[in-house]
DSSP file (Angstrom, degrees, kcal/mol; ACC not computed):
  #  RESIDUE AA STRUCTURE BP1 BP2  ACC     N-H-->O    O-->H-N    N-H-->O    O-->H-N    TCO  KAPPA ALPHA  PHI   PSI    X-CA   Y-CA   Z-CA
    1    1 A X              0   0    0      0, 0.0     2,-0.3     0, 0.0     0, 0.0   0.000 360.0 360.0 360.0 126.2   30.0   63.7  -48.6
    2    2 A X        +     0   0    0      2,-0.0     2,-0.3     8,-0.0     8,-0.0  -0.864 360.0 176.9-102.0 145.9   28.1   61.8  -45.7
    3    3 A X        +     0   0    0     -2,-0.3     2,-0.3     3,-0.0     3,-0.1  -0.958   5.0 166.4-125.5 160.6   29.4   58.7  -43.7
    4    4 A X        -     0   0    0     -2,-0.3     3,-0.1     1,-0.1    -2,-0.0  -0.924  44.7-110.0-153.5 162.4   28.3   56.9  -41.2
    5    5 A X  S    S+     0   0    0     -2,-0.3     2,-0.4     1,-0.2    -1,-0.1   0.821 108.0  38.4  -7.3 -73.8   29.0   53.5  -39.5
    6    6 A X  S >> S-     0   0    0     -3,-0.1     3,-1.5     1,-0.1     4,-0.6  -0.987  74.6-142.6-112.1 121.1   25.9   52.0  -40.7
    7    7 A X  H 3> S+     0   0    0      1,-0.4     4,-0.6    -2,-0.4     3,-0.2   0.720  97.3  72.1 -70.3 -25.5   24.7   52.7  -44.0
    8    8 A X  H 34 S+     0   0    0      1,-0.2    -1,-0.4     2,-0.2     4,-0.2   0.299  87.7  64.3 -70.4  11.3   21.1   52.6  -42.5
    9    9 A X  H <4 S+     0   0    0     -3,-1.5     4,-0.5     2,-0.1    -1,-0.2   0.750 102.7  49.3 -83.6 -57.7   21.8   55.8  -40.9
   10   10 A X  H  X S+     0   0    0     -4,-0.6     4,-4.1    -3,-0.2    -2,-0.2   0.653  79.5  90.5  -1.1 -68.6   22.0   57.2  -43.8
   11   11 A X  T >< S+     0   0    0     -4,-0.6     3,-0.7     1,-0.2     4,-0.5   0.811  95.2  38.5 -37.4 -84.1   19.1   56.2  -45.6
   12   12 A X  T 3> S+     0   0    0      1,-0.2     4,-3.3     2,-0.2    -1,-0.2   0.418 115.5  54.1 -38.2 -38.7   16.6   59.1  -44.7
   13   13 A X  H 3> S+     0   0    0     -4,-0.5     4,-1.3     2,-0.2     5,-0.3   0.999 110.5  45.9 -23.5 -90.3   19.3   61.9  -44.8
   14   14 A X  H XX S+     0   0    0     -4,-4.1     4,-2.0    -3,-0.7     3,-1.1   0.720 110.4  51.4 -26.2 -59.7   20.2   60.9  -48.1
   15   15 A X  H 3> S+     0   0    0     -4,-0.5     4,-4.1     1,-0.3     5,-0.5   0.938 104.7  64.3 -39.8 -64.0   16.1   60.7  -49.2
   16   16 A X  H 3< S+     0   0    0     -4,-3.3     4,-0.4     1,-0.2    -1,-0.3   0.871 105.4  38.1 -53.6 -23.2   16.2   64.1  -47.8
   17   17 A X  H X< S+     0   0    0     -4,-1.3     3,-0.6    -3,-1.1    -2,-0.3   0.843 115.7  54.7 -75.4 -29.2   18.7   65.4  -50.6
   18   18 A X  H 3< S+     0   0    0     -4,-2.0    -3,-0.2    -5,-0.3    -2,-0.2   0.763  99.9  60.8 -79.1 -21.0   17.1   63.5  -52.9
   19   19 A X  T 3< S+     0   0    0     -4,-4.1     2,-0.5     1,-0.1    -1,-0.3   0.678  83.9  87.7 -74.2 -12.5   13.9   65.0  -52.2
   20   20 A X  S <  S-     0   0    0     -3,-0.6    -1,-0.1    -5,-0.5    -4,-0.0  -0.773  86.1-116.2 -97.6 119.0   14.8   68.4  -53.0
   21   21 A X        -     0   0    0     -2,-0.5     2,-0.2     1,-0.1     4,-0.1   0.130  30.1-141.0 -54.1 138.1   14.3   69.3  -56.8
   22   22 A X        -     0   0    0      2,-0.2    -1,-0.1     1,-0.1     5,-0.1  -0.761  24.5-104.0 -94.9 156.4   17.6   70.1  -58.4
   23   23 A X  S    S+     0   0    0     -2,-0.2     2,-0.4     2,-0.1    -1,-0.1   0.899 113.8  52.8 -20.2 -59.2   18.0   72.9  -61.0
   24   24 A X  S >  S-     0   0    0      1,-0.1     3,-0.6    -3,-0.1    -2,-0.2  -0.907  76.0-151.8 -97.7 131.4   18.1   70.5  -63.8
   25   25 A X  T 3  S+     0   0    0     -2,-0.4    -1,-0.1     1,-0.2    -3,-0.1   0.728  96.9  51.2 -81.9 -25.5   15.1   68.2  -63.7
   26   26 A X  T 3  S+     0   0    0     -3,-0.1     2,-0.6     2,-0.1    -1,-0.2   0.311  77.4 129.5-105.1  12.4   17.6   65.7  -65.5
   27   27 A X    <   -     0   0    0     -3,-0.6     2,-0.2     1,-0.1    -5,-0.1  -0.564  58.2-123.6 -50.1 114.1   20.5   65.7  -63.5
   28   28 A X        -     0   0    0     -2,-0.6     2,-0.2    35,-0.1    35,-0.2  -0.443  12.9-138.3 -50.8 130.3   21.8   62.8  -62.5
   29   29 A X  E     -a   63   0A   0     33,-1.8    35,-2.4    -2,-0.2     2,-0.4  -0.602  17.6-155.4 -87.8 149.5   22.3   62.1  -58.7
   30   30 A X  E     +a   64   0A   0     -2,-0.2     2,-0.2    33,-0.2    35,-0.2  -0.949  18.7 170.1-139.6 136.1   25.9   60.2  -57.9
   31   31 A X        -     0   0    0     33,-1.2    35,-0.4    -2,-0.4     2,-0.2  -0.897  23.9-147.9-161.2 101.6   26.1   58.0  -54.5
   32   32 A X        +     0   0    0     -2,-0.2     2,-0.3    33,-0.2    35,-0.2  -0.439  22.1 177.8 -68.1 149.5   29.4   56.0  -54.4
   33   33 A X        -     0   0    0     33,-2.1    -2,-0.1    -2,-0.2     6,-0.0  -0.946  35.7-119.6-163.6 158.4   28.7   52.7  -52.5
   34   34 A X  S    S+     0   0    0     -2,-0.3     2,-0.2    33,-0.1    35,-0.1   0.751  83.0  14.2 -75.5 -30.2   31.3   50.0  -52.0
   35   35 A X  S  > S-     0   0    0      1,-0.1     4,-0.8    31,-0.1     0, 0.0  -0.596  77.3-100.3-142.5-158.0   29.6   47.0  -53.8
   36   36 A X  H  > S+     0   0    0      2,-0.2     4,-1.2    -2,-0.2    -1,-0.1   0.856 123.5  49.0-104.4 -48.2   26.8   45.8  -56.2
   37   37 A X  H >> S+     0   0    0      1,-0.3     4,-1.3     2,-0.3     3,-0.6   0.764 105.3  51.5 -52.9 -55.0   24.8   44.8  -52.7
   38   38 A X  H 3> S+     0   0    0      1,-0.2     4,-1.4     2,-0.2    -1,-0.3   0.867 111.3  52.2 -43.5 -56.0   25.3   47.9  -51.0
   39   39 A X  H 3X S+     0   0    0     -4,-0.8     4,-0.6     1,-0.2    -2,-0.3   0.450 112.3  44.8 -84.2 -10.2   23.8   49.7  -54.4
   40   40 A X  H <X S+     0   0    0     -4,-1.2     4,-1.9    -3,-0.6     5,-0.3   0.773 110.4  53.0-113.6 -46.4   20.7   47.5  -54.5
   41   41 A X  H >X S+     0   0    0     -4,-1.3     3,-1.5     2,-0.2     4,-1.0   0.861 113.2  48.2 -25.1-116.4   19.9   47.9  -50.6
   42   42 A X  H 3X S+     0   0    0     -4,-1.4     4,-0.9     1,-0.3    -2,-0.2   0.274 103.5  53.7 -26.3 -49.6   20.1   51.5  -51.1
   43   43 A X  H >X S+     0   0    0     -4,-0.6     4,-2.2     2,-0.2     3,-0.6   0.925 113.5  46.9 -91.3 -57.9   17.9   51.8  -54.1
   44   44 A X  H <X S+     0   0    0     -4,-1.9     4,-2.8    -3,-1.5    -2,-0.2   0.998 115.9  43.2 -28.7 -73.5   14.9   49.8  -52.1
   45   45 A X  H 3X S+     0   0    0     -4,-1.0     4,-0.7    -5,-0.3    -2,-0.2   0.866 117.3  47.9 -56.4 -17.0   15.2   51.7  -49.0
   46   46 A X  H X< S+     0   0    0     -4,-0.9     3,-1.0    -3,-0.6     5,-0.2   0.904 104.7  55.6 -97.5 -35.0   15.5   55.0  -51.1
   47   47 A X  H >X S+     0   0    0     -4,-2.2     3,-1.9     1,-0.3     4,-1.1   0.988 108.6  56.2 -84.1 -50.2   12.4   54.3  -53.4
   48   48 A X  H 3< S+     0   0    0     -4,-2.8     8,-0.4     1,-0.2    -1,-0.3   0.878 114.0  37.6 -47.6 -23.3   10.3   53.9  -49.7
   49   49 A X  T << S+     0   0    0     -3,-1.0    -1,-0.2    -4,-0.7    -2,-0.2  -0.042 110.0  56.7-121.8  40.8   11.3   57.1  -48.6
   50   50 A X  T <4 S+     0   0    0     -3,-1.9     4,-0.3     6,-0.1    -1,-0.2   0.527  85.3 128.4-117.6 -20.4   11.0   59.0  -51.8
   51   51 A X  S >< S-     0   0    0     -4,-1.1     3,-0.5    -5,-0.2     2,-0.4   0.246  75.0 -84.8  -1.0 162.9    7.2   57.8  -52.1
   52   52 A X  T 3  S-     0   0    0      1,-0.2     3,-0.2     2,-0.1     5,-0.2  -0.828 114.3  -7.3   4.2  86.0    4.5   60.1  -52.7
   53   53 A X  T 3  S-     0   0    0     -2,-0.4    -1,-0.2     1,-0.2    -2,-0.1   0.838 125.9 -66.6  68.5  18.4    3.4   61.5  -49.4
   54   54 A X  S <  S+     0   0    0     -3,-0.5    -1,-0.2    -4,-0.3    -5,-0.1   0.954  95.8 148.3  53.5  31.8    5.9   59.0  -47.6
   55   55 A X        -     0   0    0     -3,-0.2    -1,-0.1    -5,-0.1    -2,-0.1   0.790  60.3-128.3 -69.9 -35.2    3.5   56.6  -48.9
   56   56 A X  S    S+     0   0    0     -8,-0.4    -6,-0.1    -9,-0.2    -5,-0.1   0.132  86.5 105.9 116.1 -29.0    6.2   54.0  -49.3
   57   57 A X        +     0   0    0     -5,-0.2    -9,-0.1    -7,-0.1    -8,-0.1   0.084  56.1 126.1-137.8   3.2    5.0   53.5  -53.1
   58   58 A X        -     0   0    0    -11,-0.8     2,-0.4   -10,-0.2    -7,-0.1  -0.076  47.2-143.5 -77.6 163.0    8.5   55.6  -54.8
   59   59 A X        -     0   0    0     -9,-0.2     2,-0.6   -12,-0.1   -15,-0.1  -0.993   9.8-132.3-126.6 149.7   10.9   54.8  -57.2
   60   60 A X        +     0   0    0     -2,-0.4     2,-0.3   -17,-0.2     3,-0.1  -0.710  46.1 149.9 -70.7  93.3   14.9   55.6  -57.4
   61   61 A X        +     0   0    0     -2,-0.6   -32,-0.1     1,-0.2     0, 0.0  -0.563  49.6  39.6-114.9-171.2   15.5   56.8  -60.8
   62   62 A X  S    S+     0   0    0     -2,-0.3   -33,-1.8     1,-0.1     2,-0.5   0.626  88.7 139.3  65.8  27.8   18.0   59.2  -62.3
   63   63 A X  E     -a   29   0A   0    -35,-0.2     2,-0.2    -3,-0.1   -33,-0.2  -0.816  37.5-174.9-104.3  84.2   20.2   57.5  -59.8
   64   64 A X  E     -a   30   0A   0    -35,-2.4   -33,-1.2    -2,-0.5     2,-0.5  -0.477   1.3-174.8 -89.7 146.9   24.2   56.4  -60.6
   65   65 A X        +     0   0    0     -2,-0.2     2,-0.3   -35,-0.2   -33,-0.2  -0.893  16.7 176.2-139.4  95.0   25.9   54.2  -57.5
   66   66 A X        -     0   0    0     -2,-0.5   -33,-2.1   -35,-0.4     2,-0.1  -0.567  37.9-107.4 -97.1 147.9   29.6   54.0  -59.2
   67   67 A X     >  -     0   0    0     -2,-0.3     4,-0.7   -35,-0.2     3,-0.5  -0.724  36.9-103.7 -90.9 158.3   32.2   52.2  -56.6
   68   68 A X  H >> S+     0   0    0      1,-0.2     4,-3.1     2,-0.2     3,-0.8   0.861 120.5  64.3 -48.6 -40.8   34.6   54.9  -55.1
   69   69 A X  H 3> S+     0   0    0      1,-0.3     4,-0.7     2,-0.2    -1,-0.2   0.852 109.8  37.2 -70.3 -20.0   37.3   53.7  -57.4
   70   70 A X  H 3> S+     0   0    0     -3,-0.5     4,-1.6     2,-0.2    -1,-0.3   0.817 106.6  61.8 -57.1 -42.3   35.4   54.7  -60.4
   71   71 A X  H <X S+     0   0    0     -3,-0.8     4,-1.8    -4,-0.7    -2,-0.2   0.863 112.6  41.8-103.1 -52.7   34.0   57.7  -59.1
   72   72 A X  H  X S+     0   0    0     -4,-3.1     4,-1.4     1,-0.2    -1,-0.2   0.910 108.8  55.6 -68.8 -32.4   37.7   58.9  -58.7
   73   73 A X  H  X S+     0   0    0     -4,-0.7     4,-1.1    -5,-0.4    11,-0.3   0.842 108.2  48.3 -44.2 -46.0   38.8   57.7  -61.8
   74   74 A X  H  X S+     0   0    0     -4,-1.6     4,-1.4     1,-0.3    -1,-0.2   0.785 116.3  45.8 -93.0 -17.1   36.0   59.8  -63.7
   75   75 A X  H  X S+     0   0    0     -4,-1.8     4,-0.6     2,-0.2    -1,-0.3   0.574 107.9  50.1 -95.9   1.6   36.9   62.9  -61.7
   76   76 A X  H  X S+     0   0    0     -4,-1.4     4,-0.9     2,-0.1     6,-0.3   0.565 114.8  53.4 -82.8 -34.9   40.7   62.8  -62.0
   77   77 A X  H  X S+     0   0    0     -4,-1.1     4,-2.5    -5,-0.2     3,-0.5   0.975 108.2  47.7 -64.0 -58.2   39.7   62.4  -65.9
   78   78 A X  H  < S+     0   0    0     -4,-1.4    -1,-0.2     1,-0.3    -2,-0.1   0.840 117.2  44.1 -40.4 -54.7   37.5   65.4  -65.8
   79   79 A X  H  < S+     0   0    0     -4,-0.6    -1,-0.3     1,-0.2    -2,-0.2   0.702 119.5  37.8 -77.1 -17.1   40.1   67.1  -64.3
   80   80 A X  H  < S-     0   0    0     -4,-0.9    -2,-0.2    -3,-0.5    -3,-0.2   0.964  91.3-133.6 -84.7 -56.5   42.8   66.0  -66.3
   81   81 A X     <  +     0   0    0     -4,-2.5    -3,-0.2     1,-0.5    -4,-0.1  -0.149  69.4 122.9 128.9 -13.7   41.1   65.9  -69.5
   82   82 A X        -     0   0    0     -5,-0.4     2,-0.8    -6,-0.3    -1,-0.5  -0.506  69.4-115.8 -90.9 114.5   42.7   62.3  -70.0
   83   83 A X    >   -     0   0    0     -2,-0.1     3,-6.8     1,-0.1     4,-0.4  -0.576  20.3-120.0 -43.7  97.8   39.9   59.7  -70.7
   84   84 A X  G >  S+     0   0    0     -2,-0.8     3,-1.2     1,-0.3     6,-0.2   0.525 111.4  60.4  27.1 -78.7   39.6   57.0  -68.0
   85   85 A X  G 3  S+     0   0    0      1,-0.3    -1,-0.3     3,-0.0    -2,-0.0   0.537 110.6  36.1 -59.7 -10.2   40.3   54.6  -70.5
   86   86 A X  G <   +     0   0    0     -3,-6.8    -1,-0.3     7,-0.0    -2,-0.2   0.335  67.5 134.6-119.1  23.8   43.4   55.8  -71.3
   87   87 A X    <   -     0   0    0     -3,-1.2     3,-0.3    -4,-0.4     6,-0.1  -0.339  45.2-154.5 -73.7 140.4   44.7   56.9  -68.4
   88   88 A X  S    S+     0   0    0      1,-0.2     9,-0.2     5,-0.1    -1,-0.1   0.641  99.1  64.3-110.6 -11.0   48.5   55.4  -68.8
   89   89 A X  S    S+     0   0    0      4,-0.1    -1,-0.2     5,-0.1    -2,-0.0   0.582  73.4 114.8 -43.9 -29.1   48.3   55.6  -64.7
   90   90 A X  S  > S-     0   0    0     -3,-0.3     4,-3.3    -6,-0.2     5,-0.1  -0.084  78.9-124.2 -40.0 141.9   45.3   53.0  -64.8
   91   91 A X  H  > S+     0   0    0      2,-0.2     4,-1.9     1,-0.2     5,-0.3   0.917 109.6  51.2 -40.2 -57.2   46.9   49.8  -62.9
   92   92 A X  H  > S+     0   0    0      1,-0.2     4,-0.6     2,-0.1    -1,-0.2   0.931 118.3  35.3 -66.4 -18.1   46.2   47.6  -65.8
   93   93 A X  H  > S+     0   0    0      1,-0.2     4,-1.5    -6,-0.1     3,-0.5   0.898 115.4  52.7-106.0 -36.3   47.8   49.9  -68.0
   94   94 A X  H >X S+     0   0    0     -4,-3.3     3,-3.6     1,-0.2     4,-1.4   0.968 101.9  64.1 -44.2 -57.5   50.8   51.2  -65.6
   95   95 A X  H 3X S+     0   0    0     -4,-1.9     4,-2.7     1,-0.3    -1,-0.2   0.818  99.2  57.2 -41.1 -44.0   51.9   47.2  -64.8
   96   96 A X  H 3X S+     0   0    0     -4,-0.6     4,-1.1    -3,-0.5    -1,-0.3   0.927 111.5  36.6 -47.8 -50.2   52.8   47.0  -68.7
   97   97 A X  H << S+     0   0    0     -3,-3.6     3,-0.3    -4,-1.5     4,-0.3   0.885 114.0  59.0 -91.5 -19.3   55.5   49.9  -68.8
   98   98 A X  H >X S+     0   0    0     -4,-1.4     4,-1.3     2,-0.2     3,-0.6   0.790 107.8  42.8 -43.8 -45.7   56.7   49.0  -65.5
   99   99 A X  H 3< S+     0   0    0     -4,-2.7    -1,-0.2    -5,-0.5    -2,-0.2   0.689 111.8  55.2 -96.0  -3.9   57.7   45.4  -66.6
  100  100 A X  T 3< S+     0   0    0     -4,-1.1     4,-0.4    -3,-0.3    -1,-0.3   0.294 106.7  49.3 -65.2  -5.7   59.1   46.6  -69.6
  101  101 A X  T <> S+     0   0    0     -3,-0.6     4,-1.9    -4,-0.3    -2,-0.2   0.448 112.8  46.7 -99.6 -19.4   61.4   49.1  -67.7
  102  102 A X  T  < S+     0   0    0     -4,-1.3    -3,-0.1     2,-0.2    -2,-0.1   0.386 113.7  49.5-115.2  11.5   62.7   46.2  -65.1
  103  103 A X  T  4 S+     0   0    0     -5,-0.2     3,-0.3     2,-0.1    -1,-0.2   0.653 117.1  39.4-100.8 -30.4   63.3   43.9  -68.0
  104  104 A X  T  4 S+     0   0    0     -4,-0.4     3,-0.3     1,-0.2    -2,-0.2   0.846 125.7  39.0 -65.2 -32.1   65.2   46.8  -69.7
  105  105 A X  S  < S+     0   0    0     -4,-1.9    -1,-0.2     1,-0.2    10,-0.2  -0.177  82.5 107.1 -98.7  19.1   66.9   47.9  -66.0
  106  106 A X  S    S+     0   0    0     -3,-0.3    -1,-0.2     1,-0.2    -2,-0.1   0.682  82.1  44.5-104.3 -17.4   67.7   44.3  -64.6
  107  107 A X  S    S+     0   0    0     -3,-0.3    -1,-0.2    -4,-0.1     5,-0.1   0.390  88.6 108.6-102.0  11.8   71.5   44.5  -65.1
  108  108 A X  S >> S-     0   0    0      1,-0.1     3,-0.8     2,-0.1     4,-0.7  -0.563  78.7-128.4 -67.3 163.8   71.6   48.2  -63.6
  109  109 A X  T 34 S+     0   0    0      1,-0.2     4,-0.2     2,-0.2    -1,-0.1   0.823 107.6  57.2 -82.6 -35.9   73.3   48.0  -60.2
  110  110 A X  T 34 S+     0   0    0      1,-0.2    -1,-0.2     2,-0.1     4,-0.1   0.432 108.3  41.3 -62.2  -3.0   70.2   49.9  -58.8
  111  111 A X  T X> S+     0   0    0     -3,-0.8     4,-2.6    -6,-0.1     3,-0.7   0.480  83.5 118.1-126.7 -22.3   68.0   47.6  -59.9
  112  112 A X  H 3X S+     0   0    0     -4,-0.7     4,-1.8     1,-0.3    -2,-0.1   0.607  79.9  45.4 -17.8 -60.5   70.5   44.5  -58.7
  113  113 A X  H 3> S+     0   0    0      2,-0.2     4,-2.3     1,-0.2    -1,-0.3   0.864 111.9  43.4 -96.0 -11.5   67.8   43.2  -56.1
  114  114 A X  H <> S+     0   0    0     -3,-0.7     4,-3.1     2,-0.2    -2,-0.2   0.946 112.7  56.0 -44.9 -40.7   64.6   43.2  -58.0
  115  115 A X  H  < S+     0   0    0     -4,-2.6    -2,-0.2   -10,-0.2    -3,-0.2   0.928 110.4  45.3 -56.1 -44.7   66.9   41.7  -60.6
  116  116 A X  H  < S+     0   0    0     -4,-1.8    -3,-0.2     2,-0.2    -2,-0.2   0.985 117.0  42.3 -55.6 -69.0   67.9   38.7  -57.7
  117  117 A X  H  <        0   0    0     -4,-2.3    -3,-0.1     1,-0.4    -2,-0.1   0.951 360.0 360.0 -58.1 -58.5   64.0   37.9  -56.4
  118  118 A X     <        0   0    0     -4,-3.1    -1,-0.4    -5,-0.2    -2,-0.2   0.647 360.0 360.0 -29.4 360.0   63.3   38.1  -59.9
């Protein structure tokens, strides 16, 4: 994991991992970045310094740029064994048994001032 301030610090560090051949010629490279904007920046500046001879003239392939919240998502899956999509932790999915539990709990005494702001 690298960070910097400015993602242009970066670039050439980065280029330098990317220039060195992995074991598997069809490994996919993974680079989180925050937005769509970030990932499109980065894939210009990386295909100049992946060039031919530092020609300028490269291209950025084999390359996934996942937002962080993905990027954890698919390794908490991995590690879990639990698909992504079915993770019953997801947000969207949690919000559903949560609001079935304070519509079941809303006359408990513990539950007394959610039940009120409600």
């Amino acid at each position: 994991m690298h960070r910097a301030e400015r993602a242009d610090a970066l670039v050439e560090a980065l280029g330098a991992v990317l220039r060195s051949a992995p074991a598997d010629p069809f490994a996919i490279d993974v680079i989180a970045v925050p937005a769509r904007g970030v990932e499109r920046w980065l894939t210009q500046r990386l295909s100049h310094c992946l060039g031919a001879e530092r020609s300028g003239d490269g291209v950025c392939a084999n390359v996934v740029f996942p937002p962080p919240t993905r990027l954890v998502a698919d390794a908490v899956a991995a590690a879990s064994g639990i698909d992504a999509a079915d993770d019953p932790w997801a947000p969207e999915r949690l919000l559903w048994t949560l609001l079935a539990v304070v519509d079941d709990c809303a006359g408990e005494p513990w539950c007394a001032v959610l039940a009120r702001h409600l």
